[in-house]
Phi, psi and omega in degrees: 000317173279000155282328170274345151336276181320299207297346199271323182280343181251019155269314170327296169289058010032268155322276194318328196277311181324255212275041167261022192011057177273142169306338179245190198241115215266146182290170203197120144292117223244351174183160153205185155277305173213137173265129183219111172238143191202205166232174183206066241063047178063339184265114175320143194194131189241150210213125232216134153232132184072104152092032176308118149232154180206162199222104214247049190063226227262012189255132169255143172238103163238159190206190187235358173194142152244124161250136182228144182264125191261305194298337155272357194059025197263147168227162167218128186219076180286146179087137196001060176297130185203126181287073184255178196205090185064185185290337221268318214227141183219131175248150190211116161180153174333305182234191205172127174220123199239141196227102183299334180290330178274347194049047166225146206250120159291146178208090183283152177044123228024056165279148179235102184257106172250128159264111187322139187053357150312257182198161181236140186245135162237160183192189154259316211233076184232163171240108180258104188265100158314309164321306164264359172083019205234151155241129142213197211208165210208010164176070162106078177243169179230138171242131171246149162219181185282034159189343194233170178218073200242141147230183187191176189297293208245170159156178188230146132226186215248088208272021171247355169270308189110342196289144191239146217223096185258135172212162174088106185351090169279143176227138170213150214226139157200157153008311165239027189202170151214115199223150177234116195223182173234335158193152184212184182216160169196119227250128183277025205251300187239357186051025191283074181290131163255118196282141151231040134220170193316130184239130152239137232243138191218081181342169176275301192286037171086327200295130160245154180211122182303127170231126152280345164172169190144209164208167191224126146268135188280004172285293175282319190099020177252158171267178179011211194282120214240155190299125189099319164247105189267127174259108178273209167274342186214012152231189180237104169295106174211135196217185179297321187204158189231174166217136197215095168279109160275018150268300181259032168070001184253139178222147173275121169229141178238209163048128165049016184250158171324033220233121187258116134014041207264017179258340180215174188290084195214118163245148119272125138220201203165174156327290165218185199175136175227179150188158213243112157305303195314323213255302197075056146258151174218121155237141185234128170201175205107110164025071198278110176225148166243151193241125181235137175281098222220068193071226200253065180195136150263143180267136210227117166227137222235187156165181184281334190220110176249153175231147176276108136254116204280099168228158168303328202266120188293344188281000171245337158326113162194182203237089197277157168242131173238132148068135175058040196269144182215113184229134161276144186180125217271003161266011175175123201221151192180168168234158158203184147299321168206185203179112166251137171274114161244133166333279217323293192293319170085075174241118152258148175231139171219116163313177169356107153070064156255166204201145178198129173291096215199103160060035155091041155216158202246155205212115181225152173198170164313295173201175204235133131255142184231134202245097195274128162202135185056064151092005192237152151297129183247342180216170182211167170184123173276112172266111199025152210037037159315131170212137179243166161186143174232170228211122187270202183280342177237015179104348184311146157260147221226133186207158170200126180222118186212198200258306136283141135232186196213101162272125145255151168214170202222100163057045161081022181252113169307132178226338183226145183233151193230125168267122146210122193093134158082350186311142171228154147187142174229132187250155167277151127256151207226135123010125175299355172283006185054043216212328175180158223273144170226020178178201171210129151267153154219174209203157171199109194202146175280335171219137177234191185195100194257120166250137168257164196203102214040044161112347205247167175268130206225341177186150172225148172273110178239165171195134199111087188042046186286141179232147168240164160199166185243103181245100212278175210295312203304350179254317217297075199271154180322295216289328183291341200264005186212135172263166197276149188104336179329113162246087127332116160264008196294344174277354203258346201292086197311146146244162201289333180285319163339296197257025162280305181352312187247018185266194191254005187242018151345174151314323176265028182240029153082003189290174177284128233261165195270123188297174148352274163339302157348275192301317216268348172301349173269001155250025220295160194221140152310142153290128188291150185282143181268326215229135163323132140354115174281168171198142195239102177294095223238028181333000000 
């Protein structure tokens, strides 16, 4: 009987998750013992006692009693409560409060967070959020490794850096020390502490020492910048041999080198590399790319020269590219000549002859910005000679060209194009076998408004004097099939194994080879318009 129970139910939550088409993905009963449903405040609420497992994508949840909230995706989970998360991360602890739309775990009283080969975090009170990777605890934790012993009131760490964030009277204990602080970081990575207040640090022989700021390796034993590595404020620097004038604040790396992020999901490297303390620049070029963690995708960017620049104002933090820039990203791909990052805004701007790829269709102007939000391009805008073109099922290019535009797009889907001043466009339309052409539009208007629907132009807004026309194949001349100016560019279009190939993040440094999927976006094509264009005439 309790096997037919278990099996009913989890073909019922089977079934409700295929087809409720909700946007986030539902906790999944993966075993109990015994099933109880009832209610709670009015909300259904179903209730598993013994030998409880559930299942969150790569996250497993076991415990010894469950209450699971179906219509909120929510668990409540007691008794030997036990987490792992991917290979990487296994959690322990008494209660468990669990939010599948958010991926976030509460988990109280004797918890043990261990990140494998890292560290183990103890605590009462900690909060783990999947989504960002990060844990914390808020009145009282120990953090352990194969060498240090810290604890504090409060603190986080950041299991996609390894760096761990101690605030609230710290103490860390090892073998040849005891330092006392209000607040440090410490990278379970490089075993590296970084004081950001006054720290005080005290030998097995009594000697004590004071830091106003600095590093400690608790490995090697060196204080502050130490052989390989240089720390600015908001990176980490590191190569094969370093050169370090601390009178004049400049320092050097060569070979292999390295600069890490430590406010956002950021790598760089290249060749070579300086940076001037006084300016807070860091520059890196010699097959110079930088890697942004950008959800659960990377923006991969390569140029001859990248510069860092480091301000207290964050709206001034960013990052340039000069000369050859080329960025990957597996909704958008592109090239210019040069290219700026700002942090603050997550604006990319590209300079002189840039061109860019996005959901088959290619987009070049005088110069380009693009407006990254929750890890996607969400806007792109075009400054003169804006031009777009895409490709149908038999090669026709599908074009729209004016003196500005505005791509929006929704979750890496082109869904709207804004024309203004000077719109041209021209569409194929093809037969429902998608097999042959049965006309041409054509739209000449100063301002238009193209809504897309998968990918395809799907109705236009015209405005300002518009003249349209329908032109069937048999009148339809060479000269006609392209607006002036017309460039293909599909051969210029990067790729990701390329522009890894000469960097230190190669292949052979284990990353994972460019899937399938990838690979196949250069020849990806629009679905054809079938049909004439509707059109709205808004004078």
């Amino acid at each position: 009987m309790k096997l037919l129970l278990k099996i009913t139910y989890i073909l019922a939550l089977i079934t409700t998750t295929a087809f409720s088409g909700l946007a986030q993905t539902q906790v999944e009963l993966i075993a109990t013992d015994v099933l109880k449903g009832g209610t709670a405040d009015g909300e259904q609420v179903s209730r598993f006692i013994g030998n409880v497992i559930f299942r969150h994508k790569d996250t497993n949840i076991y415990s010894d009693s469950a209450h699971h909230y179906k219509k909120r995706n929510y668990i409540e989970a007691f008794g030997h409560v036990r987490i792992t998360d991917g290979d990487s991360v296994e959690i322990t602890a008494e209660k468990l409060f669990y939010e599948g739309n958010k991926k976030e775990a509460r988990l109280r009283n004797n918890v043990v967070f261990v990140k494998k080969g890292k560290a183990t975090l103890y605590t009462d009170f900690l909060d783990y959020n999947r989504v960002e990777q990060e844990a914390r605890y808020y009145n009282g934790g120990k953090l352990v490794d194969s060498i240090n012993v810290l604890t504090s009131k409060k603190g986080y760490y950041d299991l996609t850096t390894n760096m761990a964030s101690f605030k609230s009277n710290v103490v860390g204990t090892n073998p040849d020390y005891t330092l006392k602080s209000d607040t440090l970081q410490y990278s379970t990575e490089t075993n590296i502490v970084y004081f950001r207040a006054e720290t005080e640090l005290t030998d097995t022989e009594g000697n004590v020492f004071t830091y106003e700021e600095g590093q400690y390796d608790t490995k090697g034993k060196r204080s502050d910048l130490n052989l390989g590595e240089i720390e600015t404020r908001s990176y980490i620097l590191s190569g094969n041999s370093l050169f370090l004038d601390d009178l004049r604040k400049y320092y050097t790396a060569t070979g292999n080198v390295e600069m890490i992020s430590k406010e956002q999901d950021v790598v760089i490297t290249g060749d070579k590399s300086f940076y001037d303390k006084r300016t807070g620049i860091a520059k890196v070029f010699g097959h110079a790319l930088m890697k942004k963690i950008m959800k659960e995708d990377t923006l991969y960017l390569t140029a001859d020269t990248l510069v860092a620049i480091e301000n207290q104002d964050p709206q001034k933090k960013r990052l340039l590219a000069y000369k050859n820039v080329k960025i990957f990203k597996t909704d958008l791909q592109g090239r210019a000549d040069s290219l700026a990052y700002f942090n603050a805004d997550s604006i990319i701007y590209m300079y002189n002859d840039p061109v860019l790829w996005s959901s088959g269709n290619q987009m070049t102007a005088d110069s380009i910005n693009i407006e990254i939000s929750n890890g996607t391009i969400d806007k792109l805008n075009m400054s003169v000679n804006s031009f777009v073109i895409s490709q149908d099922s038999i090669d026709n290019f599908n074009q729209i060209k004016g003196r500005m535009m505005v791509a929006h797009f929704n979750n890496g889907q082109l869904k709207k194009v804004d024309v203004n001043g000077n719109g041209e466009s021209l569409f194929y339309a093809l037969d429902d076998t998608e097999s042959y052409l049965v006309g041409m539009n054509k739209i000449v208007c100063s301002y238009m408004v193209i809504n897309f629907k998968a990918n395809k132009a799907d109705n236009i807004s015209f405005y300002v004097n518009p003249e349209a026309s329908f032109i069937p194949p048999h009148e339809l001349q060479e000269p006609q099939k392209k607006l002036k100016n017309f460039d293909w560019r599909e051969e210029e279009k990067p790729n990701k194994e390329d522009m890894l190939s000469n960097s230190i993040l190669a292949p052979d440094k284990n990353l994972p080879p460019v899937t399938e999927e990838i690979e196949n976006q250069k020849v990806m094509k629009t679905k054809p318009i079938k049909k004439q264009l509707r059109k709205t005439d808004n004078r």
